[in-house]
C-alpha positions in Angstrom: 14.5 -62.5 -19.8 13.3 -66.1 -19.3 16.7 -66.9 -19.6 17.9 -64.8 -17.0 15.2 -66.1 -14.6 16.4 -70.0 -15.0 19.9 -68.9 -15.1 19.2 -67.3 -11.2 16.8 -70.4 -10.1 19.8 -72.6 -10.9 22.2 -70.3 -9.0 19.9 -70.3 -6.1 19.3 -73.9 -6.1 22.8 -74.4 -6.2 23.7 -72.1 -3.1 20.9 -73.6 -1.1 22.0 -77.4 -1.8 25.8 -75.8 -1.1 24.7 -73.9 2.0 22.9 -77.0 3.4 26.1 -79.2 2.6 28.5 -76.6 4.3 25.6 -76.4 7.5 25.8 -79.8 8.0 29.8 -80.1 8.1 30.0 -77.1 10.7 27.9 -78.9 13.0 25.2 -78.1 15.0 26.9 -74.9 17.2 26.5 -73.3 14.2 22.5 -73.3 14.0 22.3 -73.0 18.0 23.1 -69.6 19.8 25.5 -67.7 18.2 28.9 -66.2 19.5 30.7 -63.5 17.8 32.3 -65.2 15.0 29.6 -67.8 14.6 27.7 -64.3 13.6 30.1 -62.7 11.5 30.6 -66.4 9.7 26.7 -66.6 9.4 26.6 -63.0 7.6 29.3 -63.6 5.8 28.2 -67.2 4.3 24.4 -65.7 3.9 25.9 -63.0 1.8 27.9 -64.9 -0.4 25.5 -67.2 -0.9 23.2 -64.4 -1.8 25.5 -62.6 -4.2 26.0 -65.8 -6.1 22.4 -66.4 -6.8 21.6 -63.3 -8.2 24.9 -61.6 -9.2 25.4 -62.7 -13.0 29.1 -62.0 -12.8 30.0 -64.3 -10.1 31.0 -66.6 -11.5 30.1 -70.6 -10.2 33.7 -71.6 -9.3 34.3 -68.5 -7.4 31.1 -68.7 -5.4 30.9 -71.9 -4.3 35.1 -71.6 -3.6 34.3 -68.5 -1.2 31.5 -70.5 0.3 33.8 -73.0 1.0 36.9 -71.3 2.5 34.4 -69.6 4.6 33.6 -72.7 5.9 36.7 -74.2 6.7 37.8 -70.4 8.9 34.5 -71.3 10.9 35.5 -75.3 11.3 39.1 -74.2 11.8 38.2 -71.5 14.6 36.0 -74.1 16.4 38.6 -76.6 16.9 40.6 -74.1 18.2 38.0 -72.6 20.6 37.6 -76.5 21.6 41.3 -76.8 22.0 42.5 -73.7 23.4 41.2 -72.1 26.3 42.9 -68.9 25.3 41.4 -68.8 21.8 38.0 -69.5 23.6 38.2 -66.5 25.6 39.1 -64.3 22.1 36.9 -66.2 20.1 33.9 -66.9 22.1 34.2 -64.5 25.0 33.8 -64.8 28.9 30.3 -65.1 30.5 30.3 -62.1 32.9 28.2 -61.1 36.0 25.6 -58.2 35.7 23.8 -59.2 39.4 25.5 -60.4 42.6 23.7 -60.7 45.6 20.6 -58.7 44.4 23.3 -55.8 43.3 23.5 -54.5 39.8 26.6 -54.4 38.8 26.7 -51.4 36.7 30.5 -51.8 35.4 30.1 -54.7 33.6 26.2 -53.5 32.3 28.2 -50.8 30.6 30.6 -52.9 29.4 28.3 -54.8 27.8 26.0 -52.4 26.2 22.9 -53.3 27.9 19.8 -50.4 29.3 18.7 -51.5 32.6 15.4 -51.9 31.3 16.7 -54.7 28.7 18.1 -56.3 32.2 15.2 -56.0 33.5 12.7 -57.4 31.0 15.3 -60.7 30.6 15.3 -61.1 34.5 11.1 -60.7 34.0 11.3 -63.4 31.0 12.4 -65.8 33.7 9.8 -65.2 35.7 11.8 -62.7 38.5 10.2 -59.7 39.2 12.4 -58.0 42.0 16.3 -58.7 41.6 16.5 -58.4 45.2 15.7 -62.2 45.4 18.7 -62.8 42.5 21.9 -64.0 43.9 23.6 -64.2 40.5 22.5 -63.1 37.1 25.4 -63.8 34.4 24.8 -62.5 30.6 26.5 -66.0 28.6 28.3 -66.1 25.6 25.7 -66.7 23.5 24.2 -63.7 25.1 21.5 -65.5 26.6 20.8 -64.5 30.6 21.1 -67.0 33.5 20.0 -66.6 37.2 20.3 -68.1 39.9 17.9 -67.2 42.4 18.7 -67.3 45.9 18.3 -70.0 48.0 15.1 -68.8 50.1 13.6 -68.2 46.8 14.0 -71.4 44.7 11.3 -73.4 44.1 10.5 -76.4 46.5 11.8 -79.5 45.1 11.2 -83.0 46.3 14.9 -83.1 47.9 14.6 -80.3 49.9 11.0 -82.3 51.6 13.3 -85.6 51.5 10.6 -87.3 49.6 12.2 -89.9 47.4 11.7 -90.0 43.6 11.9 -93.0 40.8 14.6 -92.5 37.9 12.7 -90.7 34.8 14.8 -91.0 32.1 14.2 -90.1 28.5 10.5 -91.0 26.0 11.0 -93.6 23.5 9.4 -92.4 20.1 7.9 -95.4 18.5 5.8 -93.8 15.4 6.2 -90.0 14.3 3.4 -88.9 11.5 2.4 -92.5 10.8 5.9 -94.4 10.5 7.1 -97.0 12.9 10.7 -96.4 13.9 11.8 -100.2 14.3 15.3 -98.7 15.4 14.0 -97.4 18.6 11.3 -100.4 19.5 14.6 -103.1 18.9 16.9 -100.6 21.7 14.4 -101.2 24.1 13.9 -104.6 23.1 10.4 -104.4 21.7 9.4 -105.2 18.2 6.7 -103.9 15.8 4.0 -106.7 17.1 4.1 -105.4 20.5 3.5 -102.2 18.9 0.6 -103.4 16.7 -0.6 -105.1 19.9 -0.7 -102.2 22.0 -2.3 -99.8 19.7 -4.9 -102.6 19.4 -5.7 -102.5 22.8 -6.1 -98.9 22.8 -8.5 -99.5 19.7 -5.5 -97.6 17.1 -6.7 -99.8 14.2 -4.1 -97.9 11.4 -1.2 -97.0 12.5 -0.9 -94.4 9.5 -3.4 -92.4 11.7 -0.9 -91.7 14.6 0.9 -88.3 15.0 3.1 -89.9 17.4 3.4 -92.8 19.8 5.8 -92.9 22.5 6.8 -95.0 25.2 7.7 -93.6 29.0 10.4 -95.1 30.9 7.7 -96.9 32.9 6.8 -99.2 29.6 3.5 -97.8 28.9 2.6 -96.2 25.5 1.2 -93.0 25.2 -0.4 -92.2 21.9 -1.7 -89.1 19.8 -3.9 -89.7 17.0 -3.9 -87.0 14.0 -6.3 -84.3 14.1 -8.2 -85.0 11.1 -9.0 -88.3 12.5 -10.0 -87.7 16.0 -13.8 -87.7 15.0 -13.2 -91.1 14.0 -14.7 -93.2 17.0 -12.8 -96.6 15.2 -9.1 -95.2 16.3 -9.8 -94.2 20.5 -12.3 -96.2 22.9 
């Protein structure tokens, strides 16, 4: 028996370490929304891997083998979804219109499957209430919903008052759960004793105690001491 049980935690620490591998060579699309055959590949690859680790008469060379040609259909099919605009459309599907102008369009609802009321509660998920006010609603290929409300009904941005607006950009993160990433401090052209400096100032005396530190694209740093330590009056002003 006990040998049976270390025999199937081997197998399934083999499959995960394979599965993890094979993840990371099919990219990101893979772990992101899924289209068709990124969900038939995802079944398939689960179940394999499942089969393996429990399954005493698969054997090692044909699981891991299977795992692998599996893998190469779903890198193979990608570059060709990339490539080919024709294999896109079999492989990935169109996106297709389910509201125009406020109308349901009830021909292409059918076509794809959907109750009104699963229409409905998407179009309520992103915060429309009356699809009257919905110029287009188009169901992806990742089967997510996106609307475009119309015009009279978009929110009031600072364009539309003409009031001019500085360049944002992107945070830097400096420390994440305690470590300093030097890598992101030198692209900005910082270094660690600016950081050291300006945690100083805003009385950080450990840095081990930060959850994370970032700077915004105006130079300042914002920073977030761990919970555990907030009581600690040494760490905040």
């Amino acid at each position: 028996m006990l040998d049976r049980v270390l025999q199937t935690v081997v197998s399934s620490t083999i499959a995960i370490i394979a599965l993890f591998i094979l993840a990371r060579i099919m990219g990101k699309k893979q772990m992101s929304q899924l289209n068709f055959f990124d969900y038939v590949i995802g079944i398939t690859i689960g179940s394999i891997a499942s089969e393996y680790a429990v399954v005493r008469s698969v054997h090692a060379a044909e699981g891991l083998t299977a795992l692998v040609v599996v893998s190469l259909f779903s890198i193979l099919f990608s570059y060709i979804s990339v490539k080919s605009y024709r294999g896109r459309k079999i492989l990935d599907g169109v996106p297709v219109v389910l509201i125009e102008n406020g109308k349901l369009m009830e021909k292409s609802i059918l076509k794809e499957r959907l109750s009104i009321n699963d229409l409905l509660e998407e179009c309520r998920q992103k915060n429309i209430f009356d699809i009257a006010n919905v110029e287009f609603a188009i169901l992806e290929t990742s089967g997510r919903l996106s609307i475009l409300p119309k015009s009279q009904n978009r929110p009031l941005t600072p364009k539309d008052m003409k009031i001019p607006t500085a360049y944002e950009g992107l945070c830097t993160n400096v420390v994440i759960d305690g470590k300093v990433i030097e890598k992101h401090l030198s692209a900005i052209n910082l270094d660690i004793n600016w950081l050291y400096t300006e945690l100083s100032n805003q009385g950080v005396t450990d840095c081990s105690a930060v959850l994370l530190a970032y700077i915004d694209t105006m130079g300042v740093l914002h920073t977030h001491i761990k919970n555990n330590l907030m009581s600690k009056a040494s760490f905040i002003e």
